[in-house]
C-alpha positions as CSV (number, residue, x, y, z in Angstrom):
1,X,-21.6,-4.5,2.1
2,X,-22.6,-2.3,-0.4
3,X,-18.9,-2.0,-2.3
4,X,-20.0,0.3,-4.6
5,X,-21.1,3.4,-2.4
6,X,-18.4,2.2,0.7
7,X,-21.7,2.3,2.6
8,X,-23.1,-0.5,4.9
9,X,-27.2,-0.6,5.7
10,X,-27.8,-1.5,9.2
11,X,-30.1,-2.0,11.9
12,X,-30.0,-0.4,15.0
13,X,-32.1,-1.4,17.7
14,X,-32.0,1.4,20.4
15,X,-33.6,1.9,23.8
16,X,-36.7,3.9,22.8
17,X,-36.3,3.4,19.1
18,X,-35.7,1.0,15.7
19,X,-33.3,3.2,13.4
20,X,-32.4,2.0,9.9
21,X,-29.2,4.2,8.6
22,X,-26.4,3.8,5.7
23,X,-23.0,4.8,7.4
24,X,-19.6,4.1,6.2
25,X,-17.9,0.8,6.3
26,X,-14.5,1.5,6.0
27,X,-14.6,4.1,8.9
28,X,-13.8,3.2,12.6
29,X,-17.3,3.1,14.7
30,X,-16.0,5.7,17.5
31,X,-16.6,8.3,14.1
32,X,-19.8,6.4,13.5
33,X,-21.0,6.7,17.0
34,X,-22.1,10.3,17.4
35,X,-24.3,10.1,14.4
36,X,-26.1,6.9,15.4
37,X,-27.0,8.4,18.9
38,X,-28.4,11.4,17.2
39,X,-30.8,9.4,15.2
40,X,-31.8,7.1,18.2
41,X,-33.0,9.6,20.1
42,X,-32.3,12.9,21.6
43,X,-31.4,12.7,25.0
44,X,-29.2,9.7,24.3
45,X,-25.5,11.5,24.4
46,X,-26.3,12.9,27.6
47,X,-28.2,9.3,28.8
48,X,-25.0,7.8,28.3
49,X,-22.6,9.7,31.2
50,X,-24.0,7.9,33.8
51,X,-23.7,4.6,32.8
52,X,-20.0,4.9,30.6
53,X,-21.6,5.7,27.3
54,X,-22.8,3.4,24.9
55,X,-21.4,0.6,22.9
56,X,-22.6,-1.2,19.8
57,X,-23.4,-5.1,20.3
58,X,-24.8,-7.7,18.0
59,X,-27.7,-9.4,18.6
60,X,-25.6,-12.2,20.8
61,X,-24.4,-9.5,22.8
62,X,-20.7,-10.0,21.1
63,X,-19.3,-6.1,21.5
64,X,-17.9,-4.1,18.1
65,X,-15.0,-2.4,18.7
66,X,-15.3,0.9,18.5
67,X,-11.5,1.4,17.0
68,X,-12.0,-1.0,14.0
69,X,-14.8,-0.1,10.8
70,X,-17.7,-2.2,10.2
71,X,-15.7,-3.9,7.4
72,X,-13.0,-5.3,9.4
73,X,-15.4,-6.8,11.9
74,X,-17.1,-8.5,9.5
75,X,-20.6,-6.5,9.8
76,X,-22.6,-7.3,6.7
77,X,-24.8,-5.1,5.1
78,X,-28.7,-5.6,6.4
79,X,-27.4,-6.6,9.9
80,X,-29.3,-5.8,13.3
81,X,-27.0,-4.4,15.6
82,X,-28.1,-3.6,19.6
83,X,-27.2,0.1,21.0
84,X,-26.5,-1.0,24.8
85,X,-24.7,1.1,27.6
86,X,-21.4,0.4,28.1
87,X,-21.7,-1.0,31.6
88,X,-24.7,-3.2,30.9
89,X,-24.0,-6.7,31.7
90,X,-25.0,-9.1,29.0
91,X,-25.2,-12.8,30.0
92,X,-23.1,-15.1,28.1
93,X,-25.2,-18.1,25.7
94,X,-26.1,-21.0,27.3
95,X,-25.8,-24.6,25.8
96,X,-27.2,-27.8,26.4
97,X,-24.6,-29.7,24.0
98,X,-21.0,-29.6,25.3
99,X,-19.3,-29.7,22.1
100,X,-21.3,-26.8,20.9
101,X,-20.3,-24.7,23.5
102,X,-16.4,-25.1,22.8
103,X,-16.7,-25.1,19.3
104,X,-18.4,-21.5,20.4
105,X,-15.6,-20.4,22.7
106,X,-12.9,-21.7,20.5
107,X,-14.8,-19.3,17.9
108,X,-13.4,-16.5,20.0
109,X,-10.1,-16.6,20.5
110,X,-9.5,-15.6,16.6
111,X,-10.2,-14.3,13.5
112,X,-13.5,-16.4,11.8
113,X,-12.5,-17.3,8.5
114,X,-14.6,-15.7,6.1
115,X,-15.8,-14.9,2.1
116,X,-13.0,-12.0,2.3
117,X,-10.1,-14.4,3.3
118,X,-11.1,-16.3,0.3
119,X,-10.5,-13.6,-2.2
120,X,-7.2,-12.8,-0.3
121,X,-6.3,-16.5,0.1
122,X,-6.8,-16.7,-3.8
123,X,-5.3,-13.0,-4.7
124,X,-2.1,-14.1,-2.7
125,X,-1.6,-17.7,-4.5
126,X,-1.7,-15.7,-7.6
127,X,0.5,-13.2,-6.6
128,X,3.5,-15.7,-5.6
129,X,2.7,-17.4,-8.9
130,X,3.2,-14.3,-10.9
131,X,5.9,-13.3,-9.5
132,X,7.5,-16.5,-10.0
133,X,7.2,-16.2,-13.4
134,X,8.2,-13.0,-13.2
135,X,12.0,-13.7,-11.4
136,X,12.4,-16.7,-13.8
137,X,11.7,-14.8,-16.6
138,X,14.1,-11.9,-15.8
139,X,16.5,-15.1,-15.0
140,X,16.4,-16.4,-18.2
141,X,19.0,-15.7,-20.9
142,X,18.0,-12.2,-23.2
143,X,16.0,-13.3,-26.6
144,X,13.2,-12.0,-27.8
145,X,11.0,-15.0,-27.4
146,X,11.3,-14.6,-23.5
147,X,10.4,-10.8,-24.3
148,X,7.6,-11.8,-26.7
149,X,6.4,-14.1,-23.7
150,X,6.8,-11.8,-20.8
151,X,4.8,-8.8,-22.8
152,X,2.1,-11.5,-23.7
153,X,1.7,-11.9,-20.3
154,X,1.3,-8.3,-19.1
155,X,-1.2,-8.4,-22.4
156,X,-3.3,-11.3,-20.6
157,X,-3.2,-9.6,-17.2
158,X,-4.3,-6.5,-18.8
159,X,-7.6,-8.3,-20.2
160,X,-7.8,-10.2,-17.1
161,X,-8.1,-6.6,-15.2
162,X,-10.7,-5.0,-17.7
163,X,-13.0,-8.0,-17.9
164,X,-13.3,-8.6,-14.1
165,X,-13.5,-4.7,-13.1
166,X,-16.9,-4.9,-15.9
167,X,-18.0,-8.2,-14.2
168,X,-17.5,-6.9,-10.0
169,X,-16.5,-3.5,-9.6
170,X,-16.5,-4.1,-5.7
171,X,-13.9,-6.8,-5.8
172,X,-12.0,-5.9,-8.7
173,X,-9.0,-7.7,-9.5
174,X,-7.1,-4.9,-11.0
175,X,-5.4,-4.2,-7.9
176,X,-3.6,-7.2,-8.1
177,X,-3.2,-7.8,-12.1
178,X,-2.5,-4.2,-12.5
179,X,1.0,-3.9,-11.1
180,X,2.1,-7.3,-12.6
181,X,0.7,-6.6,-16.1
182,X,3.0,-3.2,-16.0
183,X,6.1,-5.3,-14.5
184,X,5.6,-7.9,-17.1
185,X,5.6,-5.4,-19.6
186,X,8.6,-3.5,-18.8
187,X,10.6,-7.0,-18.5
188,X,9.5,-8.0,-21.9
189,X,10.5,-4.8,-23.9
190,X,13.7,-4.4,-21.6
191,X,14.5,-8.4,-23.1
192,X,13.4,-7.6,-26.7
193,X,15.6,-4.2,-26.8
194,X,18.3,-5.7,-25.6
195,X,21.2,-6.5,-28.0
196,X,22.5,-9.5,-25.1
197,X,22.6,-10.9,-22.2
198,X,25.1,-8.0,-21.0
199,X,23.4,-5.3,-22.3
200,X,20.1,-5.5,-19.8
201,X,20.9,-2.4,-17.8
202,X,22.4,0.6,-20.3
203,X,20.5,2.9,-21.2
204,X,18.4,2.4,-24.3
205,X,16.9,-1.1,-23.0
206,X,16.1,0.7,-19.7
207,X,14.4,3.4,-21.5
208,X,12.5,0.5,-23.7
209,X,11.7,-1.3,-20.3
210,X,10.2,2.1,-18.9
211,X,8.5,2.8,-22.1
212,X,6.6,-0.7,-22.2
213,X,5.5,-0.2,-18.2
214,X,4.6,3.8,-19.5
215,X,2.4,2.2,-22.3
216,X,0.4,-0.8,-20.3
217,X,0.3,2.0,-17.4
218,X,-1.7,4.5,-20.1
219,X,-3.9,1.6,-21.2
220,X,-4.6,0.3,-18.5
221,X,-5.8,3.9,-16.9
222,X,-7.6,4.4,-20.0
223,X,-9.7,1.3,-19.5
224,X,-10.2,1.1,-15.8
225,X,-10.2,5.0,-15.1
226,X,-10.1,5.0,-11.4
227,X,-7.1,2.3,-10.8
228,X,-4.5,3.7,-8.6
229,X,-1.9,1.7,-9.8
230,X,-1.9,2.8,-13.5
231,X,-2.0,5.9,-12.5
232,X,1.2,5.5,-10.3
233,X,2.4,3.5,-13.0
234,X,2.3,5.8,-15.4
235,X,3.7,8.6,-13.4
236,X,6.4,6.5,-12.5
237,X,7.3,5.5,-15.7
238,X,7.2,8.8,-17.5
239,X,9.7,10.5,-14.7
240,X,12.2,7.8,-15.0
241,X,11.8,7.1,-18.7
242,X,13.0,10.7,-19.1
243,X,16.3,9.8,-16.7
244,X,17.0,6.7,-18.9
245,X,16.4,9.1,-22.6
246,X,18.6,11.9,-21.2
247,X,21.3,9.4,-20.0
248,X,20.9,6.7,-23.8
249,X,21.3,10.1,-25.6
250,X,24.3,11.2,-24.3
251,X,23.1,14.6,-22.8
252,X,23.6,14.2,-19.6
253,X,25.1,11.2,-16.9
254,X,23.0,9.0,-14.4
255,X,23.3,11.6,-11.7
256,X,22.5,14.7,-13.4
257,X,19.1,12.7,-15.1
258,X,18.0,12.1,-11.8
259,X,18.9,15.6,-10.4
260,X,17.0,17.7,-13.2
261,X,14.0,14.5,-12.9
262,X,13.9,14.7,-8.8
263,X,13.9,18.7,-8.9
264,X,11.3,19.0,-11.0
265,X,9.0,16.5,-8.9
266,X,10.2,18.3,-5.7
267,X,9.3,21.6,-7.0
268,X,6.0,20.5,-8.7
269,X,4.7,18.1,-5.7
270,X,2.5,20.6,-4.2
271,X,1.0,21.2,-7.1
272,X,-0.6,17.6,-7.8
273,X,-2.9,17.9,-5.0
274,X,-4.9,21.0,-7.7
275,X,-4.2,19.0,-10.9
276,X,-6.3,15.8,-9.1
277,X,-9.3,18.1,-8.3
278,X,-9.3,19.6,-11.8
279,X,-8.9,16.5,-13.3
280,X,-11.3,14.5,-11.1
281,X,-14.2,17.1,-11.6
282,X,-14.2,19.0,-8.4
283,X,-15.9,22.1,-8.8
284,X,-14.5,25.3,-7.0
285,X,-16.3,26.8,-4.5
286,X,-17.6,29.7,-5.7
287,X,-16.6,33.5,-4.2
288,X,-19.7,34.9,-2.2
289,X,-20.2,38.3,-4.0
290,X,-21.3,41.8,-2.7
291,X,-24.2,42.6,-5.2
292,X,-26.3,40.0,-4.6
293,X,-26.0,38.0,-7.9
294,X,-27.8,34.6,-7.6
295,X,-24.7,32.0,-6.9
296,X,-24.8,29.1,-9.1
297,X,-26.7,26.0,-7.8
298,X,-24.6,23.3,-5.9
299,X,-23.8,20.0,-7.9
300,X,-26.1,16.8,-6.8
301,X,-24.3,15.1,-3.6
302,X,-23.8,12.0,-5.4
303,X,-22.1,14.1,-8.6
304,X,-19.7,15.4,-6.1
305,X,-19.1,12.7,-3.8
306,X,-18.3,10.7,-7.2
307,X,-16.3,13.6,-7.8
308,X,-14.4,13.9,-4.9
309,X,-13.6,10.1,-5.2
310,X,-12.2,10.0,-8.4
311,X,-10.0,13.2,-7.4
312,X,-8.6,11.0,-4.0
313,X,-7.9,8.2,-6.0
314,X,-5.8,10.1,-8.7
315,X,-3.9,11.9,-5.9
316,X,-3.2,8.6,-4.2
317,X,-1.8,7.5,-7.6
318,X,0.2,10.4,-8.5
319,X,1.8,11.1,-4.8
320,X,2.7,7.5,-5.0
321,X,4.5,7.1,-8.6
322,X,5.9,10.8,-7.8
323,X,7.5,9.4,-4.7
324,X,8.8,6.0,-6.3
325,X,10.5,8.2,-8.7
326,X,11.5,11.0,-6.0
327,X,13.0,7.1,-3.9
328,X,14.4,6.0,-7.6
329,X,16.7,9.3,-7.8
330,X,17.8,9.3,-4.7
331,X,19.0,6.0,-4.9
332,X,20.6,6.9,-8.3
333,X,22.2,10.0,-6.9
334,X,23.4,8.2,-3.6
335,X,25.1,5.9,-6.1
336,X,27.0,7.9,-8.1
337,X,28.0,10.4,-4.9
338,X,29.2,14.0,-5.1
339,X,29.1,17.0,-2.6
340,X,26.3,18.6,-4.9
341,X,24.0,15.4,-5.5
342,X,24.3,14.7,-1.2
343,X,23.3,17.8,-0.8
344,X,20.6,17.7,-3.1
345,X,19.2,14.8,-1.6
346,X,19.6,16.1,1.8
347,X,17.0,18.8,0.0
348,X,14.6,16.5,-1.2
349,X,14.1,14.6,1.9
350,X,13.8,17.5,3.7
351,X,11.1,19.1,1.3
352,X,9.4,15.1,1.2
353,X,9.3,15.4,5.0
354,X,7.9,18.6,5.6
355,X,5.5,18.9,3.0
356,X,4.1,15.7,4.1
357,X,2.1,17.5,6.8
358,X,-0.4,19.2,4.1
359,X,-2.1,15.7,3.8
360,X,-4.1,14.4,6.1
361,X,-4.4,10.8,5.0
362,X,-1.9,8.2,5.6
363,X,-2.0,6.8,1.9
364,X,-0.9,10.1,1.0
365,X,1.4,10.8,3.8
366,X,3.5,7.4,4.0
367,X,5.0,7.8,0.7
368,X,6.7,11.3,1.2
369,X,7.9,10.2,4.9
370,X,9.5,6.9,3.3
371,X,11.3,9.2,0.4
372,X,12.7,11.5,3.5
373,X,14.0,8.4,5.4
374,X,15.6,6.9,2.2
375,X,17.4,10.4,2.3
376,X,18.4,9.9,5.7
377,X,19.6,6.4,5.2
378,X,21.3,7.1,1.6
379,X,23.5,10.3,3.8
380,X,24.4,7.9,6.3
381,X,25.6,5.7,3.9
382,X,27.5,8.8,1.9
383,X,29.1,9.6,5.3
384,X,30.5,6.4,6.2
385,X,31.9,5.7,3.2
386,X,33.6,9.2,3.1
387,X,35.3,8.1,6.0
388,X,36.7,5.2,4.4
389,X,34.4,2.6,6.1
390,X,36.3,1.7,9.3
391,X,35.7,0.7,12.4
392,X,35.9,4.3,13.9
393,X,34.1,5.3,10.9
394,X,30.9,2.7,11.6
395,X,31.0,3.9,15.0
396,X,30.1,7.5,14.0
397,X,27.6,6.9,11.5
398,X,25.7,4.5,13.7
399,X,26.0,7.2,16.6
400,X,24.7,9.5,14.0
401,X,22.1,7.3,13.1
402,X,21.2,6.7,17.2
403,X,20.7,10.2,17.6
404,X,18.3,10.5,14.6
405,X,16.6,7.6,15.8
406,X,16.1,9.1,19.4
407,X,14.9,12.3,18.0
408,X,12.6,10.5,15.7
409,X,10.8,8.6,18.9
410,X,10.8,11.7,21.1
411,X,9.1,14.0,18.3
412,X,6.5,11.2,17.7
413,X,5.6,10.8,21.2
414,X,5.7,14.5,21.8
415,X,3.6,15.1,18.8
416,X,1.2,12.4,19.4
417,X,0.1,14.1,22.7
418,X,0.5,17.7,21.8
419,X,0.1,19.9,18.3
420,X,2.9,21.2,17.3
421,X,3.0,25.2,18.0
422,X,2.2,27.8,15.1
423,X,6.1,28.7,15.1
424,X,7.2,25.3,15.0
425,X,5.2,25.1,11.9
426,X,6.1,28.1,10.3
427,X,9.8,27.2,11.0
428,X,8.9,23.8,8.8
429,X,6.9,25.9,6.3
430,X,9.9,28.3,6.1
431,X,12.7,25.1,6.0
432,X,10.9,24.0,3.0
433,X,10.8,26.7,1.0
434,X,14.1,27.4,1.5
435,X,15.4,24.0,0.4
436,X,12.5,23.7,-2.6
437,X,14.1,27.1,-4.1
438,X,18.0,25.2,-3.6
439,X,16.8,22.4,-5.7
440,X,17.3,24.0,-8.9
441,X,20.6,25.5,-7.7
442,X,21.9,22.4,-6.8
443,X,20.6,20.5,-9.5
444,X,22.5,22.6,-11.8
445,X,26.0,21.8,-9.9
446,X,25.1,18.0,-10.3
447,X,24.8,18.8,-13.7
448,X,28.2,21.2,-14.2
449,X,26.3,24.0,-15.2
450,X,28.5,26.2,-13.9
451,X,31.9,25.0,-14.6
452,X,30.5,24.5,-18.5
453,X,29.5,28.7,-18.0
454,X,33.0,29.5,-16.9
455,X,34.2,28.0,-19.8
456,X,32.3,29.5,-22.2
457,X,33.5,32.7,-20.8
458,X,37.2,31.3,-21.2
């Protein structure tokens, strides 16, 4: 594979022609198919109606799926692959040793082990190995030689990250190392801020703890620029380091940080999408004009494709520490619960949700959706224990939480077979403007804004 373009050389040995093409390895073959039939001849699309269509073999007649990328099957780059019609019958191997021929079919009946489930067979030991140290240093009485140790650590992990993304790009270990190195470092400052043992959560070692993760987040992104989990990191840490300041400072409680932190997110989380284009380099399209002034030439396909990557992978990052702080304050709010901060979440899940249908990706859509179903869970939680946590009260919420669930499966298959009408969609496009512009209006009731008005009026 060629790791640094996401684009696999291969050989395709058609009916009436040898075609030699780069396509995408990380994109599922049905995408792929089209092109390769346009390349291999003309007449081939239409060719294929009478016999099923065609299917993409290797040269031992084993079929690709046509659901799964190159990547996943295993398709290296340089490999001759066989365009075949679907119905064609391809006669299975013959072997003259007995042995050979199970060791063959017992080949079959899983997964091959290969040079990838190395690196994940190694990237997984060292995972469980950091975070052992990890839990065990958290365990470990507050001093500030644990802290010294646990922000060495992050230090190592950070070097470990910078020298092998300049040594394999394709394989980089960053995406591992980087969200240890950032949890390492927010354990080690939390541990050398704090006066005790008992004094790990309150406010001014959370803020340290936030401020170490904010700082190897920044250096990190400064050294390996397109990491998503710096970014994320960074984004995360910033947002919540501003709920733990305004909480250590005394100007305003738990709850009302993470109501003027979540509406500010909510109200500026359509707005990431432009500041990833700007700052990954994506030029505008230019405005055709009416006087016939020259338009400016179009960038070099690899400039923008470079371009457009960069700009994806910022998003990813952003949406993703955006949402972990959006999750964060709800959870924060849900814990400290009033009529004002319930409805506020209520709000943000509802904008999460909704606004979730501008992306089309799943790395940018999962995030939102998981924010608007911590909101759903955090309210069911808020509702049974407003009703005092009975029986009868269990028996409600969960029939509450049944007919959400219902809803949820008939909408998904509904939607799954049929797109949802222009009204339906204007109705969710209206929905979340209406609870984006109640953010700040509920925010300020978490806050007592109003009651601390009334009283300046006497």
């Amino acid at each position: 594979m060629v790791e640094q373009t996401g684009l696999a050389r291969i050989i395709v040995i058609a009916p009436h022609r040898r075609v030699e093409m780069a396509v995408p390895e990380h994109v599922p073959l049905a995408g792929v198919l089209p092109a390769v039939l346009r390349h291999a001849g003309r007449t081939l699309a239409e060719d294929g109606v009478d016999h099923g269509g065609w299917v993409l073999r290797r040269v031992d007649g084993g079929r690709l799926d046509p659901a799964r990328s190159l990547a996943a099957q295993d398709v290296y780059d340089g490999e001759t692959l066989v365009l075949a019609p679907r119905d064609q019958h391809w006669p299975e191997p013959a072997f003259d040793d007995v042995a050979e021929a199970i060791a063959e079919r017992a080949g079959r009946l899983g997964l091959v082990w290969s040079a990838s489930a190395t690196v994940r067979t190694g990237w997984w030991a060292a995972a469980v190995v950091l975070a052992a140290g990890l839990v065990l240093t958290a365990l470990t009485p507050a001093s500030w030689q644990s802290g010294a140790a646990a922000l060495a650590v992050a230090a190592v992990l950070l070097g470990a990250a910078v020298v092998d993304e300049r040594l394999d790009p394709g394989l980089s270990a960053a995406r591992l190392t980087a969200p240890f190195a950032m949890l390492y470092a927010a354990l080690g400052a939390v541990l050398v801020s704090a006066p005790g043992p008992d004094d790990l959560l309150r406010p001014w070692p959370l803020t340290a703890g936030l401020a170490g993760l904010l700082l190897a987040a920044v250096i990190g992104r400064a050294l390996i620029r397109d990491d998503v989990f710096f970014t994320a990191g960074a984004t995360f840490g910033a947002c919540l380091g501003i709920v733990a300041l305004l909480n250590a400072v005394d100007w305003a409680t738990v709850e009302g940080s993470a109501a003027v932190v979540s509406g500010l997110t909510a109200m500026l989380l359509m707005t990431v999408p432009r500041w990833a284009m700007a700052a990954g380099g994506v030029p505008t399209p230019p405005v055709p004009t009416l006087t016939g002034q020259a338009e400016a030439a179009n960038p070099p396909a690899e400039v923008l494709n470079n371009a457009v990557r960069r700009s994806d992978r910022l998003l990813t990052g952003l949406l993703g520490g955006a949402c972990a702080t959006l999750a964060a304050c709800v959870l924060l709010l849900a814990a400290h619960p009033s009529p004002s901060g319930v409805a506020l979440v209520g709000a943000l899940g509802l904008i999460c949700a909704l606004r979730s249908r501008a992306f089309a990706t799943v790395r940018h859509r999962v995030p939102l959706l998981a924010v608007g179903l911590l909101a759903v869970v955090s309210l069911l939680w808020y509702a049974w224990r407003s009703l005092g946590g009975t029986a009868g009260a269990t028996a409600a919420v969960v029939a509450g939480g049944l007919a959400v669930a219902l809803a949820a499966l008939a909408a998904g298959r509904r939607f799954s077979r049929r797109t949802p009408s222009p009204h339906l969609g204007r109705l969710g496009d209206w929905t979340a403007f209406l609870a984006t512009a109640a953010v700040p209006i509920l925010a300020a009731l978490v806050l007592g804004l109003f009651g601390f008005m009334r009283g300046l009026g006497g």
